[in-house]
N, CA, C and O atoms as a DFTB+ gen file, in Angstrom:
412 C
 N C O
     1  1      35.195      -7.927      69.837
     2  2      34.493      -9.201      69.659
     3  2      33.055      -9.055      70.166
     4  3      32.748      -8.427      71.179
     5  1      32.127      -9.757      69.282
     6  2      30.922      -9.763      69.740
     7  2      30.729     -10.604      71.086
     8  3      31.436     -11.536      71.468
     9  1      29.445      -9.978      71.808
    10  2      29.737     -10.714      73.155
    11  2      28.693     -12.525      72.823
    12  3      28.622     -13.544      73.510
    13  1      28.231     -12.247      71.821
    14  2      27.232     -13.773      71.714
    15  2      28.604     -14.921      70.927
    16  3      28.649     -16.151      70.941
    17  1      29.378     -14.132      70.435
    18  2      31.204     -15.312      69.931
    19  2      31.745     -15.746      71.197
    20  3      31.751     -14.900      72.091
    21  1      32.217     -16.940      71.463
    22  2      32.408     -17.730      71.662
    23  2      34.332     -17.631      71.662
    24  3      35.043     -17.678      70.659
    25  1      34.739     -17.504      72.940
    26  2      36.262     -17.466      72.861
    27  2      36.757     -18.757      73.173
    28  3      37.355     -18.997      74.222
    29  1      36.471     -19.781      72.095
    30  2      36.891     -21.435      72.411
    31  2      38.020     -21.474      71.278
    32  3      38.357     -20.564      70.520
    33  1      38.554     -22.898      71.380
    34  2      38.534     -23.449      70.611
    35  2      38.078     -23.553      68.798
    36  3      37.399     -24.555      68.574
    37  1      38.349     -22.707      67.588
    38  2      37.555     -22.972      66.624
    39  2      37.612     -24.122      65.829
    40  3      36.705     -24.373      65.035
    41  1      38.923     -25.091      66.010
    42  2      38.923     -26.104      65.257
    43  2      37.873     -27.400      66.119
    44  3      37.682     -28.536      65.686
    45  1      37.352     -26.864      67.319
    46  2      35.999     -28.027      67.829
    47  2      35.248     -27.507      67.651
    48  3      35.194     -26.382      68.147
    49  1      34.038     -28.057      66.717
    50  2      32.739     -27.967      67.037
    51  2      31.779     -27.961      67.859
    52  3      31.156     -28.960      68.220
    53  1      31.566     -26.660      68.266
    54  2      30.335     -26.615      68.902
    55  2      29.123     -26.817      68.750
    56  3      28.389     -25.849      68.548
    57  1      28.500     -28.372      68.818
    58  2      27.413     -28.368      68.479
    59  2      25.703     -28.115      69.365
    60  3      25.851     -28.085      70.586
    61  1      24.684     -27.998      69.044
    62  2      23.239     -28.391      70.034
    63  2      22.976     -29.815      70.676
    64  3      22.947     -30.782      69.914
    65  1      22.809     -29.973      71.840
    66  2      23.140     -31.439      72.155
    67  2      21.661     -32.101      71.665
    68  3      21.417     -33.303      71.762
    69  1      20.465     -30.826      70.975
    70  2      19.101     -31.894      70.223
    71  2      20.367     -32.544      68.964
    72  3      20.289     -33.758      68.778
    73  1      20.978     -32.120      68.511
    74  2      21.855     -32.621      67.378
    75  2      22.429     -34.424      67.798
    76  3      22.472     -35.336      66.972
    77  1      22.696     -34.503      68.826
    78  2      23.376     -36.263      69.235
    79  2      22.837     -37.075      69.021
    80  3      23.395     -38.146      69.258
    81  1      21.406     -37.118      68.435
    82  2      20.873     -38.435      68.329
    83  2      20.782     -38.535      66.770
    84  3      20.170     -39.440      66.203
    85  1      21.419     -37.566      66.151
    86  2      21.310     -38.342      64.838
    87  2      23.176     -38.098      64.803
    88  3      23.403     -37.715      63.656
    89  1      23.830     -38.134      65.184
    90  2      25.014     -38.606      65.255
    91  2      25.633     -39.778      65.483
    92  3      25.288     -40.226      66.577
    93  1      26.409     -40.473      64.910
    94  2      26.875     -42.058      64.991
    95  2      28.037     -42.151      65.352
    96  3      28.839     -41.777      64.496
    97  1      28.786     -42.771      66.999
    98  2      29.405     -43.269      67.712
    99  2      29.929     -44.564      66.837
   100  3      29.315     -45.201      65.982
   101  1      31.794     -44.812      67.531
   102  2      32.262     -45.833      67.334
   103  2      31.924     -46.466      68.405
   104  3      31.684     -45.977      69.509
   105  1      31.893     -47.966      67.974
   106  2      32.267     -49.079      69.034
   107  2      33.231     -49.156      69.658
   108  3      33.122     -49.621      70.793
   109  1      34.172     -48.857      69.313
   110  2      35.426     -49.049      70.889
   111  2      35.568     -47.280      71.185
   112  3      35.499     -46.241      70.528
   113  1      35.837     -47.758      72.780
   114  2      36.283     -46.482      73.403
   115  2      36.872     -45.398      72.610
   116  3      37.348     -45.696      71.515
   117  1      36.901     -44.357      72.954
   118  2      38.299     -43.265      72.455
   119  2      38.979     -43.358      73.491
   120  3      40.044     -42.829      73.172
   121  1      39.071     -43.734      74.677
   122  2      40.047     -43.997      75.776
   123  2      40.516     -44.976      75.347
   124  3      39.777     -45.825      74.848
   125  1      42.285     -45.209      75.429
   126  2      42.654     -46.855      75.975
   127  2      43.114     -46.877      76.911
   128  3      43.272     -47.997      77.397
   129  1      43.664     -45.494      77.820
   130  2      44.307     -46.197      78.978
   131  2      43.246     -45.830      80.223
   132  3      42.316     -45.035      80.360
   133  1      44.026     -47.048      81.217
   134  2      42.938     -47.458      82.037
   135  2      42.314     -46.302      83.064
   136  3      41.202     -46.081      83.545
   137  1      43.805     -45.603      83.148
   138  2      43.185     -44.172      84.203
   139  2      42.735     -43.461      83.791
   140  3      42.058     -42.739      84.523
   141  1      42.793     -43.186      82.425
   142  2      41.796     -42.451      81.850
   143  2      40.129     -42.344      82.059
   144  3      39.378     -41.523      82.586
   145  1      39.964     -43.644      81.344
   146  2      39.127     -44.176      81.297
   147  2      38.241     -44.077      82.950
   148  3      37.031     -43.866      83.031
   149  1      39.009     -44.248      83.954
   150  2      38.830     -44.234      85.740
   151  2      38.454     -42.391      85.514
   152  3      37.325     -42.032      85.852
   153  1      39.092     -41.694      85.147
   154  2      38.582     -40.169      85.479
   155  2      37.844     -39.913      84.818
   156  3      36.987     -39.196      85.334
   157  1      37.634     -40.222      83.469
   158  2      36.120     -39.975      82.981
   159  2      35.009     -40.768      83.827
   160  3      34.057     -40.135      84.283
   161  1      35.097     -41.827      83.988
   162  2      33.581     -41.962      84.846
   163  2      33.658     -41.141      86.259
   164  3      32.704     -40.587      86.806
   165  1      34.821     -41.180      86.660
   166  2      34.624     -39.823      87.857
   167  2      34.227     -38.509      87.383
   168  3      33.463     -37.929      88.156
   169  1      34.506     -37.942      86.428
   170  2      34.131     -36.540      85.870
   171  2      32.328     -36.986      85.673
   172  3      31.335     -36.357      86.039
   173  1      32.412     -38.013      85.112
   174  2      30.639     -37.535      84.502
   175  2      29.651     -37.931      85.680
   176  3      28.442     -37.920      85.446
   177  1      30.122     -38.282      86.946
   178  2      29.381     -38.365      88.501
   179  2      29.521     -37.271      88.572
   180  3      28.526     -36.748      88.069
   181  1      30.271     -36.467      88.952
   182  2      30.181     -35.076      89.135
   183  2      30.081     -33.735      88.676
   184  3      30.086     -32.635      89.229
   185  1      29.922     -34.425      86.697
   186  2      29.094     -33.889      86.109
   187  2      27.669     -34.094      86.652
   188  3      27.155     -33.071      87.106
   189  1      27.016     -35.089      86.688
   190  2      25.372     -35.275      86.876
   191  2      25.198     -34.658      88.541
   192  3      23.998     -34.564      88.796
   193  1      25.771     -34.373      89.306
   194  2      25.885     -33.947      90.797
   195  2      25.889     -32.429      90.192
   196  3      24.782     -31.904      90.311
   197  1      26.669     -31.770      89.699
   198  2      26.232     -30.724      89.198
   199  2      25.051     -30.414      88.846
   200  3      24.361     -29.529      89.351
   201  1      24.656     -31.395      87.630
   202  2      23.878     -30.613      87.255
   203  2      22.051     -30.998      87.564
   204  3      21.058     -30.788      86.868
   205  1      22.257     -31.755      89.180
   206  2      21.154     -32.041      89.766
   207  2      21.113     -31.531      90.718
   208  3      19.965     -31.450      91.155
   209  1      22.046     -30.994      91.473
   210  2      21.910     -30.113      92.719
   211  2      22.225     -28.302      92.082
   212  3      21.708     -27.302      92.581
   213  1      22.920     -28.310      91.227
   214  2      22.747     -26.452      91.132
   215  2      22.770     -25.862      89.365
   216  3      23.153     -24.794      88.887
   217  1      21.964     -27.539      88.503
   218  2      21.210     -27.338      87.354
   219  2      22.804     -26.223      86.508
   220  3      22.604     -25.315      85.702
   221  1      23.968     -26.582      86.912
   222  2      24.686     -26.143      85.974
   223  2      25.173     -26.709      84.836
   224  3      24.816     -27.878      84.687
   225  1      26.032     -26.157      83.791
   226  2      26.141     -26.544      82.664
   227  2      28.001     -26.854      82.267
   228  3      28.825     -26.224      82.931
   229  1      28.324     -27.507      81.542
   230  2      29.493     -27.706      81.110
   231  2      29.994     -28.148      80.096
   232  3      29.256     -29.007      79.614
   233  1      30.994     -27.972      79.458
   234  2      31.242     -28.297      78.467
   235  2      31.591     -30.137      77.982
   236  3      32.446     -30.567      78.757
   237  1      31.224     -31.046      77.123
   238  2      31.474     -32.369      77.122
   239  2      32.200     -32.113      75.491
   240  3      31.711     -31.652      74.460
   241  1      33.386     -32.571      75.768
   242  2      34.439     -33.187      74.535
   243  2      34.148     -34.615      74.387
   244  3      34.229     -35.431      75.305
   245  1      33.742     -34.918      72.959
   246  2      33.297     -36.112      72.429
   247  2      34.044     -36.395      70.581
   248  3      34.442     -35.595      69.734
   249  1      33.946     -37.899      70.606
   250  2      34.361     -38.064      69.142
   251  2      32.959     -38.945      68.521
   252  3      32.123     -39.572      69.173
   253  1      33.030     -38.776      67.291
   254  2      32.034     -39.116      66.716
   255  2      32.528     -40.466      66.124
   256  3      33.700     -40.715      66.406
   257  1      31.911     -41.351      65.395
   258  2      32.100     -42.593      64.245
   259  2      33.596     -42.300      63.176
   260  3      34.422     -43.055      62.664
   261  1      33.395     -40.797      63.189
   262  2      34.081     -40.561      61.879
   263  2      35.658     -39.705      62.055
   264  3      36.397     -39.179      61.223
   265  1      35.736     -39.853      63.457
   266  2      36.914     -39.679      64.031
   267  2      36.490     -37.713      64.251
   268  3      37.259     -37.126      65.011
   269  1      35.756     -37.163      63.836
   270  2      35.632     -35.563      64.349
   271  2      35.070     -35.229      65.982
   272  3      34.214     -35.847      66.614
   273  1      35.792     -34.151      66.360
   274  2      35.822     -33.754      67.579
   275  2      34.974     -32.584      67.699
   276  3      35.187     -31.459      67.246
   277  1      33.906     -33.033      68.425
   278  2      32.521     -31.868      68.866
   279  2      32.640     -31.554      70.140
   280  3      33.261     -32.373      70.818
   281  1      32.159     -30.447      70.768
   282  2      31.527     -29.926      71.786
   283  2      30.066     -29.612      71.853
   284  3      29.381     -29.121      70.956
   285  1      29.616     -30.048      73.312
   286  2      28.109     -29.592      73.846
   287  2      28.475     -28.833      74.890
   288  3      29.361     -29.071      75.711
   289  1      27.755     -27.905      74.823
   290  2      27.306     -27.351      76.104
   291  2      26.045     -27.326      77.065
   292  3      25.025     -26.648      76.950
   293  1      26.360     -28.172      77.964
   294  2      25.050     -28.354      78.566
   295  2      25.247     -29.311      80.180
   296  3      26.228     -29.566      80.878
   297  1      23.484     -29.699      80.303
   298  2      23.275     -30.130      81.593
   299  2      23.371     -31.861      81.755
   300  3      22.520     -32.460      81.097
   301  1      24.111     -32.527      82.384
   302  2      24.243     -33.772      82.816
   303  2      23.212     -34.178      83.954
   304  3      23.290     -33.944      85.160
   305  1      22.077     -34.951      83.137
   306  2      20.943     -35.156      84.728
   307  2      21.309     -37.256      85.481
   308  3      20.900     -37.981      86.388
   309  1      22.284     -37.313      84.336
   310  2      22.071     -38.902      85.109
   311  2      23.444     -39.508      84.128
   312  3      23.567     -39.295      82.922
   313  1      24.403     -40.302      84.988
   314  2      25.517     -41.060      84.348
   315  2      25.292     -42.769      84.699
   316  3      25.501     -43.259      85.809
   317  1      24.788     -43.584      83.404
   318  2      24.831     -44.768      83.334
   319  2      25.853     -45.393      82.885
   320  3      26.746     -44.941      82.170
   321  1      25.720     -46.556      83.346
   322  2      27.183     -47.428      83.038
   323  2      27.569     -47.028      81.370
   324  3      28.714     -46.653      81.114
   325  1      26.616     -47.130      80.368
   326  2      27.487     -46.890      79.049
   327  2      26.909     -45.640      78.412
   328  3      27.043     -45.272      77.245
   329  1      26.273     -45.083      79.350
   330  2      25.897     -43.886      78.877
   331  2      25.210     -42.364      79.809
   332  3      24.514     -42.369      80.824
   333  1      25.771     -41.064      78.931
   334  2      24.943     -39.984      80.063
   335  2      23.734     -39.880      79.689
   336  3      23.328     -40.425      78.662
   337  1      22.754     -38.941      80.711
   338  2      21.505     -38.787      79.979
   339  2      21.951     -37.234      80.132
   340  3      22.573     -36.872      81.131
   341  1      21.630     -36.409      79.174
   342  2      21.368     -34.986      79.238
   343  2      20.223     -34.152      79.532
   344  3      19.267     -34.804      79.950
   345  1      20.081     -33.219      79.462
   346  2      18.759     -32.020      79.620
   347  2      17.977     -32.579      78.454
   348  3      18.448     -32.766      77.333
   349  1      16.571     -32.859      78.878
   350  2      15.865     -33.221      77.297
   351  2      16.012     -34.802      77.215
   352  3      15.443     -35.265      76.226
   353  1      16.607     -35.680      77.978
   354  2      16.621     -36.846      78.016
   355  2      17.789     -37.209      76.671
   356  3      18.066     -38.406      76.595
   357  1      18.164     -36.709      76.104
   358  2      19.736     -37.118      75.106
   359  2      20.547     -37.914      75.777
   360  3      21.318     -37.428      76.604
   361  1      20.514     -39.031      75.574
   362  2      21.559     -40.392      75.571
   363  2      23.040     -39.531      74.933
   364  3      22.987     -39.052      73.800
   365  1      24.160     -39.419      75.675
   366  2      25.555     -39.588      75.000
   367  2      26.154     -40.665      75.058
   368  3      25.386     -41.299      75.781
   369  1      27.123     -41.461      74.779
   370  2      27.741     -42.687      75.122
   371  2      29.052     -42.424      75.745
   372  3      29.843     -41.742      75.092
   373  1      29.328     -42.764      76.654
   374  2      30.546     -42.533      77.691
   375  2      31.419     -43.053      76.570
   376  3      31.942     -42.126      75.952
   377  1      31.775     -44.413      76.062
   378  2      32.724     -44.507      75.923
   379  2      33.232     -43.471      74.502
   380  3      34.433     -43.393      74.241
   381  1      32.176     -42.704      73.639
   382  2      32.464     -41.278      72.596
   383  2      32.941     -40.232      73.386
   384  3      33.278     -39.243      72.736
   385  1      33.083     -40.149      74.724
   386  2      33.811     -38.974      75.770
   387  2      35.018     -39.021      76.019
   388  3      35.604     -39.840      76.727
   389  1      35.709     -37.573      75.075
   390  2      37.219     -37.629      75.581
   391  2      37.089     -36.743      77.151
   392  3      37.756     -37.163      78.097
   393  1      36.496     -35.928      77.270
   394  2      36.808     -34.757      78.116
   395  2      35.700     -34.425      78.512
   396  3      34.730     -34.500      77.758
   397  1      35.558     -33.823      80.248
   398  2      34.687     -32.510      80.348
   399  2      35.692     -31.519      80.891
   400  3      36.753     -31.765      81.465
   401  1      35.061     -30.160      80.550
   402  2      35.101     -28.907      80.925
   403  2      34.151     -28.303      81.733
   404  3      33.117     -27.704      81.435
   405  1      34.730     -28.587      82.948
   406  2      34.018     -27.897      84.523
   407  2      34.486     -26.094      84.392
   408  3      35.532     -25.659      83.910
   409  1      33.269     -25.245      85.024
   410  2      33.688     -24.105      85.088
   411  2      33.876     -23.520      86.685
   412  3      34.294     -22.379      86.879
């Protein structure tokens, strides 16, 4: 295997997180249950604690409008109530976050 491939997942997309702003989010959560919902906003605090004290990177599982499942890889500099900010200032919307992947 080449070392620049990627041993993920191939049925998620890995996308560039300049790519999220022309991407279109549903209105309701992809979470419904409530603890869920409780560990994702704990994950993306300590996503942005990451990646303001030692500028690391991680993986964010997200759904789009159209029900498809992407990946970013990247830096979390700030978690607002309905949304992250990324490296580059990229708005994600918490409630399009199924998952992060801490390394």
């Amino acid at each position: 295997m080449l070392p620049e491939l990627k041993t993920t997942d191939p049925a998620v997309e890995t996308i560039e997180k300049e790519t999220i702003p022309q991407l279109r989010f549903a209105q309701e959560d992809v979470l419904t249950d409530k603890a869920a919902i409780q560990r994702r906003r704990h994950d993306a605090e300590r996503a942005a604690t990451l990646g303001n004290a030692y500028h690391g990177k991680l993986d964010i599982y997200f759904r789009t409008e159209d029900g498809v499942i992407k990946r970013v890889h990247t830096t979390v500099w700030a978690t607002h109530e309905e949304y992250l900010t990324l490296k580059s200032g990229i708005a994600l919307p918490l409630r399009a976050i199924l998952s992060f992947d801490f390394y």
